[in-house]
Backbone as CSV, one residue per row, in Angstrom:
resi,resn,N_x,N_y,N_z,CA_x,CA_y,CA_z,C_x,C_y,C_z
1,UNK,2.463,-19.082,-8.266,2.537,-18.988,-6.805,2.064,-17.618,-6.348
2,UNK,1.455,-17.600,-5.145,0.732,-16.252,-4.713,1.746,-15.486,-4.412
3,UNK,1.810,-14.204,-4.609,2.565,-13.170,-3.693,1.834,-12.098,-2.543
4,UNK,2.673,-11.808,-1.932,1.906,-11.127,-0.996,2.815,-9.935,-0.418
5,UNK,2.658,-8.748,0.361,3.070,-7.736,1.079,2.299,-7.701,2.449
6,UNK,2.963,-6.907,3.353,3.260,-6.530,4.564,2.970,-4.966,4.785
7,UNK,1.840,-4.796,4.988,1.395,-3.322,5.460,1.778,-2.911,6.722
8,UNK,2.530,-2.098,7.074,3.193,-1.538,8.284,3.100,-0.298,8.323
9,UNK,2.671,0.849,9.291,2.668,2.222,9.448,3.659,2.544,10.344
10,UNK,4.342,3.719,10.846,4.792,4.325,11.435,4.143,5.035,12.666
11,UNK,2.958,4.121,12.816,2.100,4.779,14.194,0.397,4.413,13.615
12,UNK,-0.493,4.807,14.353,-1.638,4.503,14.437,-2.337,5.964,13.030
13,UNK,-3.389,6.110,12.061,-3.903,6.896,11.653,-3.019,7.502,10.212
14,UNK,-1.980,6.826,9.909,-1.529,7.199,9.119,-2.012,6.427,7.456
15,UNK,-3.112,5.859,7.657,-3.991,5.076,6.450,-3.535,4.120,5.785
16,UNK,-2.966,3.405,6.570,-2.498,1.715,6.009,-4.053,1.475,5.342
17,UNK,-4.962,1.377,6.109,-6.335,0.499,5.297,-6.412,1.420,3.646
18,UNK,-6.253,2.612,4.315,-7.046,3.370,2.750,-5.558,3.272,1.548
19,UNK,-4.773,3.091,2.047,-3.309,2.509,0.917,-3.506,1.082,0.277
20,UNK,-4.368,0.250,1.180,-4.223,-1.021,0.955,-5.349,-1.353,-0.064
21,UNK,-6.349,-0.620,0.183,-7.289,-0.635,-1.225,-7.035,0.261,-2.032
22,UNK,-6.262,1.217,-2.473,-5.787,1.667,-3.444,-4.761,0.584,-4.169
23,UNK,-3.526,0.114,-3.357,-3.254,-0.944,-4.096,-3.894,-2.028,-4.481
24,UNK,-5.173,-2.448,-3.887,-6.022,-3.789,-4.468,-6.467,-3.218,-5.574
25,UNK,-7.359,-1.767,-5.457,-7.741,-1.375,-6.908,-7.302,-1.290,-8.051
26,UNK,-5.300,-0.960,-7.970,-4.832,-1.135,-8.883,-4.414,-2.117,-9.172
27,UNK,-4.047,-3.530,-8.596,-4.143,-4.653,-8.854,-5.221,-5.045,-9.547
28,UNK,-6.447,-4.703,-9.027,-7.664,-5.307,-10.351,-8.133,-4.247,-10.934
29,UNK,-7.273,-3.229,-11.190,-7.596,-2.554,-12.641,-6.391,-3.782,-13.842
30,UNK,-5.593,-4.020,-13.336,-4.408,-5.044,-13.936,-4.711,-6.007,-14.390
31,UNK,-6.371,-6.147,-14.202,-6.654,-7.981,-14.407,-6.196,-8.776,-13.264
32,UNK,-5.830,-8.554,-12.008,-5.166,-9.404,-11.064,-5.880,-9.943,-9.796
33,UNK,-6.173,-11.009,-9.499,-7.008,-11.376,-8.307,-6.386,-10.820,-7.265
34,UNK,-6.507,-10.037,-7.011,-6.017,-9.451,-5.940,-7.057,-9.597,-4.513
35,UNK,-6.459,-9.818,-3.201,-7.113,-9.904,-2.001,-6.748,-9.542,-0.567
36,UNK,-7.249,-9.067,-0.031,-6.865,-8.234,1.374,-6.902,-9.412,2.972
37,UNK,-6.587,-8.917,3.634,-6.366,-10.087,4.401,-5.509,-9.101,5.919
38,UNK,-6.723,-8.830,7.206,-6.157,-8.362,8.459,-6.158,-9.262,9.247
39,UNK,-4.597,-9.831,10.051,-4.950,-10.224,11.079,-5.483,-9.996,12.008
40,UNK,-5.663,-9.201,12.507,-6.322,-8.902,13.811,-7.243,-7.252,13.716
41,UNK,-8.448,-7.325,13.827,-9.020,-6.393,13.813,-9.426,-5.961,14.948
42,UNK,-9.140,-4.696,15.763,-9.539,-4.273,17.026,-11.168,-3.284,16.587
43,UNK,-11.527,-2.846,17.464,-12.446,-1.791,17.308,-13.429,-2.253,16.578
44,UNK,-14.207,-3.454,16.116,-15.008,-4.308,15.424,-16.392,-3.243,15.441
45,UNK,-16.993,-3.173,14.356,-18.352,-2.543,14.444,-19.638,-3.245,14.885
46,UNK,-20.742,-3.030,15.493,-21.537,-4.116,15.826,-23.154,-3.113,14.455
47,UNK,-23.009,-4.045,13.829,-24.013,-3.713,12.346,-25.305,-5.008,12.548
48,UNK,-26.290,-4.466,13.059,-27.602,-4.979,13.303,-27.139,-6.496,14.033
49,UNK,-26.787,-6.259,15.186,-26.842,-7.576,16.342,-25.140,-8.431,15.818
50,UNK,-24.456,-8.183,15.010,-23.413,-8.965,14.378,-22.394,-7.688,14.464
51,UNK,-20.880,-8.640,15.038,-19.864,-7.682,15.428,-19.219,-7.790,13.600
52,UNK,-18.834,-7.108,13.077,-18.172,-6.986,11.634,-16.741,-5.976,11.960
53,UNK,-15.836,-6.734,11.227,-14.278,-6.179,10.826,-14.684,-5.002,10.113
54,UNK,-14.204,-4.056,10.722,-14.179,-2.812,10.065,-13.475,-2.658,9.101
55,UNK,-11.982,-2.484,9.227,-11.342,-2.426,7.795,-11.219,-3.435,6.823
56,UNK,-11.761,-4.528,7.023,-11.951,-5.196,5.595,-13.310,-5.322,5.083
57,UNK,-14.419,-4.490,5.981,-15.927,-3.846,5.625,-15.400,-2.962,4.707
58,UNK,-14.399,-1.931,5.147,-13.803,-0.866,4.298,-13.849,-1.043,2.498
59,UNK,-12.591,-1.995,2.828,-12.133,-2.789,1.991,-12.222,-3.351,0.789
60,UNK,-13.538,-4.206,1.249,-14.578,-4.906,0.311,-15.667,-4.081,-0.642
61,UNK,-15.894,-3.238,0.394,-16.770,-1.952,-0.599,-16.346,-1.195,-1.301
62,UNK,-15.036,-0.900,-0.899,-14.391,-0.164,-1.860,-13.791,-0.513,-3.194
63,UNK,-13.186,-1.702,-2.959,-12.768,-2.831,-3.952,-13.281,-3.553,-5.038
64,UNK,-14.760,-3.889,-3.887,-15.649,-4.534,-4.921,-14.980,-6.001,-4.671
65,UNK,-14.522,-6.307,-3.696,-14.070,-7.777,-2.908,-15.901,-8.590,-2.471
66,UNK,-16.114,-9.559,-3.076,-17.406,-10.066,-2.590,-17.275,-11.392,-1.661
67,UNK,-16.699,-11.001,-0.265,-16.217,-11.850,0.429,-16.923,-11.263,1.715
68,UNK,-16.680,-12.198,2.896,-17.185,-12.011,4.321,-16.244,-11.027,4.399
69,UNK,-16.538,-10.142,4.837,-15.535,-9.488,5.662,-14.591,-9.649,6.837
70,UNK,-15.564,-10.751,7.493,-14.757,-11.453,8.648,-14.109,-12.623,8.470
71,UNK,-14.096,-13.443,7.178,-13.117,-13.848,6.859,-11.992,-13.530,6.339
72,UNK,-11.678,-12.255,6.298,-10.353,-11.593,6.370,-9.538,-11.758,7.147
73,UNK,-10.099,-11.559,8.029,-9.372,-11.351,10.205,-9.510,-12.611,10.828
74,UNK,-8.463,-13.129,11.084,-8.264,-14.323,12.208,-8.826,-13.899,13.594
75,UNK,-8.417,-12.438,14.110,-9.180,-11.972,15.410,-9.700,-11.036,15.335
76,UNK,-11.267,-11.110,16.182,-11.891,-9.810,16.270,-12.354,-9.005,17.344
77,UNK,-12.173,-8.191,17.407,-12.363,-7.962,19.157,-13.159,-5.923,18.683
78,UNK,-13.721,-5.875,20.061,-14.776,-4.878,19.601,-14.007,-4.132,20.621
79,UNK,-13.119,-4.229,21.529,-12.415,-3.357,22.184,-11.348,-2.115,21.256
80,UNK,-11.296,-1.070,21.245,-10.632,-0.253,20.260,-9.550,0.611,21.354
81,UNK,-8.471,-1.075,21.597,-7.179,-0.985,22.164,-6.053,-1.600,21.607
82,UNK,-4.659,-1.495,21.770,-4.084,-2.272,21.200,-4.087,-4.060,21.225
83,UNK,-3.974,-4.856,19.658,-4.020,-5.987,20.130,-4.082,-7.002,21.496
84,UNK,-3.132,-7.011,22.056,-2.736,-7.917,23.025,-3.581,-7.422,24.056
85,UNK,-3.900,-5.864,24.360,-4.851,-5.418,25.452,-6.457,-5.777,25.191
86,UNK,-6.802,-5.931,23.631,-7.653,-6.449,23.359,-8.108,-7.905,23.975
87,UNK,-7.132,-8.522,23.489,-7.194,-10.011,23.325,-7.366,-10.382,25.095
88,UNK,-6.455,-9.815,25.756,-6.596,-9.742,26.938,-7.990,-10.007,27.871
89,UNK,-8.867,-8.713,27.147,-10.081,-8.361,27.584,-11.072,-9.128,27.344
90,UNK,-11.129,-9.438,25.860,-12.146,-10.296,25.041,-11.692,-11.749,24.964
91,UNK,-10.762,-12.052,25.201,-10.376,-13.292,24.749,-10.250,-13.909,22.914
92,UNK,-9.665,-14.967,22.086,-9.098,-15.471,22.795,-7.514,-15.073,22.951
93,UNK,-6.431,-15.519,23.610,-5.160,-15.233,23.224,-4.558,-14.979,21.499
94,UNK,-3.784,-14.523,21.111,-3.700,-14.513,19.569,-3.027,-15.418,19.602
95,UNK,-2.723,-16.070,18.495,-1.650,-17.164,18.445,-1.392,-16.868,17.079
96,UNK,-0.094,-16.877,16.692,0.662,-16.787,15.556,0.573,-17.842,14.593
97,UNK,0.423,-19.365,14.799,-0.088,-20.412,14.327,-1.177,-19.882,13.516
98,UNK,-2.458,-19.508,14.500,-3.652,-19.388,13.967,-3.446,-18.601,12.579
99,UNK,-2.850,-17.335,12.674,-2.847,-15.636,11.687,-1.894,-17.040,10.515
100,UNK,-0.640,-17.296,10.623,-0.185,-18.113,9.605,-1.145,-18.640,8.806
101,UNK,-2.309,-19.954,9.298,-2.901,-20.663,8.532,-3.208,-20.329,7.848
102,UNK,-4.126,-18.758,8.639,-5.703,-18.221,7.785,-4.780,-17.304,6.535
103,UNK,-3.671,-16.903,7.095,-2.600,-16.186,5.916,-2.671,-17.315,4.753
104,UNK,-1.724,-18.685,5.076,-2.118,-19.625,3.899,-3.048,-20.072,3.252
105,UNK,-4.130,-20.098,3.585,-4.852,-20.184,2.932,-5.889,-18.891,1.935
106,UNK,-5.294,-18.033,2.765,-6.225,-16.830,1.601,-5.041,-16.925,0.044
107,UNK,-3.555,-16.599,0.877,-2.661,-17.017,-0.278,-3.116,-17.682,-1.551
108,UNK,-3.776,-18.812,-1.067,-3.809,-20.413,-1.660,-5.246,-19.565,-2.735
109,UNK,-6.216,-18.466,-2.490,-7.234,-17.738,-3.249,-6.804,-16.552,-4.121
110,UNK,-5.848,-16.289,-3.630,-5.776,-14.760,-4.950,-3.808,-15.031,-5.303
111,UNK,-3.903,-14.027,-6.324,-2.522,-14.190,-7.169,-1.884,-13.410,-6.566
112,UNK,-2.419,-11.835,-5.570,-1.924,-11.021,-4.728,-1.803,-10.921,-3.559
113,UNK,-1.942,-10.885,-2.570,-2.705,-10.451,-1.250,-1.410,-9.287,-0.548
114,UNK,-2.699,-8.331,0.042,-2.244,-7.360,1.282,-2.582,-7.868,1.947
115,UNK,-1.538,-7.557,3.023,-1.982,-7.902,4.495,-1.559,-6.508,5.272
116,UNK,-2.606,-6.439,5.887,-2.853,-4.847,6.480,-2.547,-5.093,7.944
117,UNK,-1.414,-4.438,8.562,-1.391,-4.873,9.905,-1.730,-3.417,10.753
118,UNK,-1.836,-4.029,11.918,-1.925,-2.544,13.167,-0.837,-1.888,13.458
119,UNK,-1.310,-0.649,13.630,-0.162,0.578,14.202,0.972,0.441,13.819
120,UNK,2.200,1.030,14.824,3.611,0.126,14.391,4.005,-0.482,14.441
121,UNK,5.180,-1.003,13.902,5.603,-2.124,13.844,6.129,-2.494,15.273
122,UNK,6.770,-2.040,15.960,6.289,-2.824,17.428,5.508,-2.536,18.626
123,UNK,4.331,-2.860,17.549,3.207,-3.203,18.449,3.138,-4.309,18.494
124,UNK,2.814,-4.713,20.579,2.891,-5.938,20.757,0.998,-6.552,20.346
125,UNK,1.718,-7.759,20.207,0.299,-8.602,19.881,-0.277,-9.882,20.869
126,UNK,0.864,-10.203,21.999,0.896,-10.948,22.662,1.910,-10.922,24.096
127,UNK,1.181,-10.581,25.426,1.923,-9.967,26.536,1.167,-10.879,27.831
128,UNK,1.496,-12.345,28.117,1.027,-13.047,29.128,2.067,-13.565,29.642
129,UNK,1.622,-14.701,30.791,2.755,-15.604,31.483,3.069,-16.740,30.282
130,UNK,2.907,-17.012,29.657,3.118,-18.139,28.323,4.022,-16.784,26.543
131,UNK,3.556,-15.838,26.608,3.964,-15.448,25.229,4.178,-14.164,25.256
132,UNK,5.183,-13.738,25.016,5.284,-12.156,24.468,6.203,-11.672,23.477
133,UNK,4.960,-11.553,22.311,5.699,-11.197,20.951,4.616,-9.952,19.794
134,UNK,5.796,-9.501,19.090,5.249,-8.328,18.601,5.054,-8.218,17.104
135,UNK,4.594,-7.376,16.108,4.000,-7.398,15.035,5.384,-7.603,14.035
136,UNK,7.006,-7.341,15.028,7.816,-7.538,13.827,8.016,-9.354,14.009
137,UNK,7.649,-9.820,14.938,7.596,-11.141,14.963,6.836,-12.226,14.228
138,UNK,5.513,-11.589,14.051,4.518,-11.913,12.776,5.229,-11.863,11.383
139,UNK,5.254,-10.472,10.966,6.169,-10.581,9.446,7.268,-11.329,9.255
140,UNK,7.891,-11.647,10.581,8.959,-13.072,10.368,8.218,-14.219,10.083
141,UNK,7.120,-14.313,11.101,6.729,-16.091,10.638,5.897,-15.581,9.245
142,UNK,5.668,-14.735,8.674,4.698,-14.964,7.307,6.025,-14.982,5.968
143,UNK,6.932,-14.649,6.929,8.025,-14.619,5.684,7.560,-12.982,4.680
144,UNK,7.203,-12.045,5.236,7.075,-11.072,4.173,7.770,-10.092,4.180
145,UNK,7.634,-9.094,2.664,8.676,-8.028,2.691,7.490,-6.926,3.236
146,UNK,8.263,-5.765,3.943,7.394,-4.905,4.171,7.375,-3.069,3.407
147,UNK,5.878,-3.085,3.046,5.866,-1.602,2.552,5.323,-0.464,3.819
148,UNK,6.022,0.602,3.884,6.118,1.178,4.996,5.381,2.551,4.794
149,UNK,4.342,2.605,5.815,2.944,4.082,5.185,3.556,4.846,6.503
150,UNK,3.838,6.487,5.875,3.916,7.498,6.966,2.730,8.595,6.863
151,UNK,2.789,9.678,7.426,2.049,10.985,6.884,2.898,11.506,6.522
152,UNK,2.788,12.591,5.396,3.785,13.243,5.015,3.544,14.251,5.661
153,UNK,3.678,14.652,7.094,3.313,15.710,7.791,4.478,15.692,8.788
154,UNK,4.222,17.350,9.736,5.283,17.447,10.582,5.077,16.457,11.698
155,UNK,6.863,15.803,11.516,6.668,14.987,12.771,7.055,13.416,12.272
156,UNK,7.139,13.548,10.859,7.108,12.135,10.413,8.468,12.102,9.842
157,UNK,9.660,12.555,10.087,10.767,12.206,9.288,11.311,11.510,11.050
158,UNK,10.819,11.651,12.298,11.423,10.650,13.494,10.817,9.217,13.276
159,UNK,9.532,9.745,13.338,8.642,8.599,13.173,9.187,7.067,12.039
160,UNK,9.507,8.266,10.812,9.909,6.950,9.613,11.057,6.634,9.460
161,UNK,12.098,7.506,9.888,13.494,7.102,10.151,13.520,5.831,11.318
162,UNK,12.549,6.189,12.295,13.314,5.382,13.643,12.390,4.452,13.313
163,UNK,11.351,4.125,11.996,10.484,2.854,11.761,11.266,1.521,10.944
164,UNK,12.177,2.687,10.140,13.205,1.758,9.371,14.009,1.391,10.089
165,UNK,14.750,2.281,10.655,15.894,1.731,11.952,15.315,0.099,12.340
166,UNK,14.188,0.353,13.114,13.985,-0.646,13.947,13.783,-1.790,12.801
167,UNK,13.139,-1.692,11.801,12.946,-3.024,11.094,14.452,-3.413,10.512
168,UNK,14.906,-2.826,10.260,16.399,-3.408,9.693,17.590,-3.965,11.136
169,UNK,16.565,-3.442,11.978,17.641,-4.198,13.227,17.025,-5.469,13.802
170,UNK,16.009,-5.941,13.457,15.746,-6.500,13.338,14.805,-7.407,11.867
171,UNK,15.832,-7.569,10.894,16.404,-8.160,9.975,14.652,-8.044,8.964
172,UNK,14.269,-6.990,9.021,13.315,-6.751,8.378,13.004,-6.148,7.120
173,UNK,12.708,-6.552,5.924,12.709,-5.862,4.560,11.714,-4.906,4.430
174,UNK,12.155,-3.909,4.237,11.520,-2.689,4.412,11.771,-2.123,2.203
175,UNK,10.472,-2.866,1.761,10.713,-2.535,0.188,10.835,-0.967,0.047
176,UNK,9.701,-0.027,0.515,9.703,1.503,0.092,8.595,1.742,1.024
177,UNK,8.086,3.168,0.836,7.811,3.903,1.996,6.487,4.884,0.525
178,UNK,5.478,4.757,1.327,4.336,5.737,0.796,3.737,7.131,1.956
179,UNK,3.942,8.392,1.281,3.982,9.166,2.158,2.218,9.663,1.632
180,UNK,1.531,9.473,2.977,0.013,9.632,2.894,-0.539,11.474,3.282
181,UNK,-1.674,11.686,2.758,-2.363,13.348,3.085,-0.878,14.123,2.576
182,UNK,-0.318,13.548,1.595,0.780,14.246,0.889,0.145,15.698,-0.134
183,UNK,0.630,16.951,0.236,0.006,18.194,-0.232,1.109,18.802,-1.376
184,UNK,1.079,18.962,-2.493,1.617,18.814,-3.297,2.691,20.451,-3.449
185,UNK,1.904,21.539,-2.988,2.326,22.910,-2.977,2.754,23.253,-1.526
186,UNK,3.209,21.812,-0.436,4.070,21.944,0.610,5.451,21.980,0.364
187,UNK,6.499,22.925,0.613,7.585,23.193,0.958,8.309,21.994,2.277
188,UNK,7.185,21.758,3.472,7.667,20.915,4.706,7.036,19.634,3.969
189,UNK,6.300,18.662,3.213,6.173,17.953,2.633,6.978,17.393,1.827
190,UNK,7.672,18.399,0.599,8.935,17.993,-0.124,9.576,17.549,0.558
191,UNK,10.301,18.464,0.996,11.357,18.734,2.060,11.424,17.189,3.143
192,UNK,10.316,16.705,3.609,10.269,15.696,3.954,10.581,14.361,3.387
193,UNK,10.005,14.700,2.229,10.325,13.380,1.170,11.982,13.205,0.941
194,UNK,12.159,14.532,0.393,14.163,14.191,0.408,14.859,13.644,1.585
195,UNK,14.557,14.450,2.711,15.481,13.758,3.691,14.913,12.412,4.077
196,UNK,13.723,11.466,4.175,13.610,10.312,4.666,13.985,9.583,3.149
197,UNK,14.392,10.013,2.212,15.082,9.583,0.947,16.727,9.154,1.251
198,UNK,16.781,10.033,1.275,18.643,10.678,1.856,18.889,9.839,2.957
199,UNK,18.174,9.935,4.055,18.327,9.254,5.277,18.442,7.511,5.209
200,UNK,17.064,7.359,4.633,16.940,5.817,4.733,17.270,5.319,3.683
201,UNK,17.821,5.630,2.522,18.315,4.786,1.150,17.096,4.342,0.703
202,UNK,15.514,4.417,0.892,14.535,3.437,0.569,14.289,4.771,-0.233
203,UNK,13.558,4.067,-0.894,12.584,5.143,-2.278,11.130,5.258,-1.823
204,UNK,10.975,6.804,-1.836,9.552,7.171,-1.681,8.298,6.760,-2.581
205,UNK,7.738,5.996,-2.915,7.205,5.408,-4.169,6.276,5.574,-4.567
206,UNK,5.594,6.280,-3.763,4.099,7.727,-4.014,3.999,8.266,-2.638
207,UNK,3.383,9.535,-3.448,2.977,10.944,-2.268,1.590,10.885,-2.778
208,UNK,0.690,10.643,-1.356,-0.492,10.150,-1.539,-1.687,11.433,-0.830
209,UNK,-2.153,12.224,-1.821,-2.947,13.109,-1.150,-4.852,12.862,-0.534
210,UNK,-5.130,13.529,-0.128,-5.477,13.459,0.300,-7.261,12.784,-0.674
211,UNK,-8.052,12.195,-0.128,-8.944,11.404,-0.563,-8.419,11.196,-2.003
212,UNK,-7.466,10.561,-2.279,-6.939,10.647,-4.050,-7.795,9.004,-4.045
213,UNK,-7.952,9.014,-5.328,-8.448,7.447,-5.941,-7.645,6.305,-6.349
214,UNK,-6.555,7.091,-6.645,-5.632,6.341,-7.598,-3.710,6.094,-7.135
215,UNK,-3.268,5.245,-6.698,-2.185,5.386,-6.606,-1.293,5.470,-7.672
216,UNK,-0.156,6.477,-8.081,0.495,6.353,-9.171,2.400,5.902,-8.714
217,UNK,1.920,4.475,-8.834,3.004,3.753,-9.233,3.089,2.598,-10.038
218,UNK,4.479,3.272,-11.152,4.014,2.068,-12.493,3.761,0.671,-12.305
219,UNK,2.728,-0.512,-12.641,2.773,-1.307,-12.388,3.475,-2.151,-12.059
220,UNK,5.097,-2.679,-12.672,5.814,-3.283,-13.106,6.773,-2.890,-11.202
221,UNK,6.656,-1.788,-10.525,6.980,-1.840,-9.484,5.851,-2.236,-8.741
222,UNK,4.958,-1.834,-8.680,3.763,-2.573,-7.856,4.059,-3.965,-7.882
223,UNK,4.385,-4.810,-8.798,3.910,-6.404,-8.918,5.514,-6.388,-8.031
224,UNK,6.624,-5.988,-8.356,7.844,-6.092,-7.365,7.801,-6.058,-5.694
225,UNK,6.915,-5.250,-5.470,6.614,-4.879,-3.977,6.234,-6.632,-3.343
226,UNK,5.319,-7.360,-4.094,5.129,-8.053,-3.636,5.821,-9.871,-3.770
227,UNK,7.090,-9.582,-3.963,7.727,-10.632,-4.625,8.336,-11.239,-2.424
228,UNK,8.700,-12.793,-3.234,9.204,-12.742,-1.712,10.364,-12.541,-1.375
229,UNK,10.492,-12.049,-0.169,11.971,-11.208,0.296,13.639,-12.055,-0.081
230,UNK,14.662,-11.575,-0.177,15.540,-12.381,0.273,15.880,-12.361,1.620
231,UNK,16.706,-13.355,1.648,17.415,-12.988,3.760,18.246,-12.021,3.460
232,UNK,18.146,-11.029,4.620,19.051,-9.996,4.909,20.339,-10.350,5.845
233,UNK,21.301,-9.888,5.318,22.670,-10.128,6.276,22.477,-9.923,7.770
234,UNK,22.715,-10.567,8.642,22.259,-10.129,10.173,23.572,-9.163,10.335
């Protein structure tokens, strides 16, 4: 049966995409079909007359994924706003139905899959007279656990404290936390890592510097990250 994870940041720029092919890479250094998968891509590139998904253009090149790129993304929109303001503009509405299917069925292709989502976790994805629902509403209908990307920079122990807060209040599995542009001879970097340690009970599970190649976490937790969640006590 496929497994899969839940890419979630603590805000916009903190490198969910460039985490998410580090973990595909180490998935198929493993021997593992591993496969990427965005719902909704804003900010679309337009590459000789054809609009293309940027981060799973990323993705694929980096990976060595020999897939459309736009069959990654259920939506694509060339506006570089949040979802729902997108969808708004460009049309069409998102629908949660839709992101499910195209989720099941990539499932139904690799033994792994990331799924790389936008900004934070409540960011809305849907704000009309018919629907208004947000990205922690998605990881409910996909049923996934979520791995949580910060910067390890000043400013990010509110950011990742009040990211966990919110997912656990709303009954969200929050597996561990990867701290990104992590500088190894920082004092406010450490220092960061202990207290969102201390604070949130979750385990820091790499400090990820800056253009690094390689994520170092032992496999045997990698393949855990992506197991499926249990229910959490409400």
């Amino acid at each position: 049966m496929s497994k899969s994870i839940f890419i979630a940041g603590t805000g916009l720029s903190v490198g969910k995409t460039y985490i998410s092919a580090l973990l595909i890479k180490k998935l198929m250094q493993g021997g593992l079909k591993a496969g990427y998968y965005k719902p909704v891509q804003i900010g679309a590139v337009n590459l000789d007359g054809r609009l293309v998904a940027g981060d799973p253009l990323r993705v694929s090149k980096e990976c060595g994924l020999y897939e459309d790129p736009n069959s990654m993304s259920s939506y694509l929109f060339q506006s570089a706003v949040p979802p729902h303001l997108a969808s708004r503009i460009e049309g069409p509405p998102i629908e949660i139905e839709t992101i499910k299917k195209d989720f099941e069925k990539a499932l139904r292709s690799h033994e792994y899959l990331t799924v790389d989502g936008y900004g934070g976790l409540f960011c809305p994805f849907r704000r009309d007279d018919k629907e208004n629902w947000f990205q922690t509403d998605l990881i409910h209908a996909l049923g996934l656990g979520v791995l949580l990307v910060s910067s390890a920079a000043l400013g990010t122990l509110n950011s990742t404290i009040l990211s966990v807060e919110h997912a656990r209040s709303n009954n969200i599995d929050v597996r561990g936390i990867i701290l990104n542009y992590f500088q190894e001879g920082s004092i406010l970097h450490k220092d960061n890592r202990k207290v969102i340690e201390e604070v949130t009970g979750l385990p820091v599970l790499a400090c990820v510097g800056m253009n690094s190649q390689e994520l170092n976490i032992p496999m045997n937790s990698l393949l855990n990250l992506y197991q499926k969640p249990e229910p959490l006590q409400q």
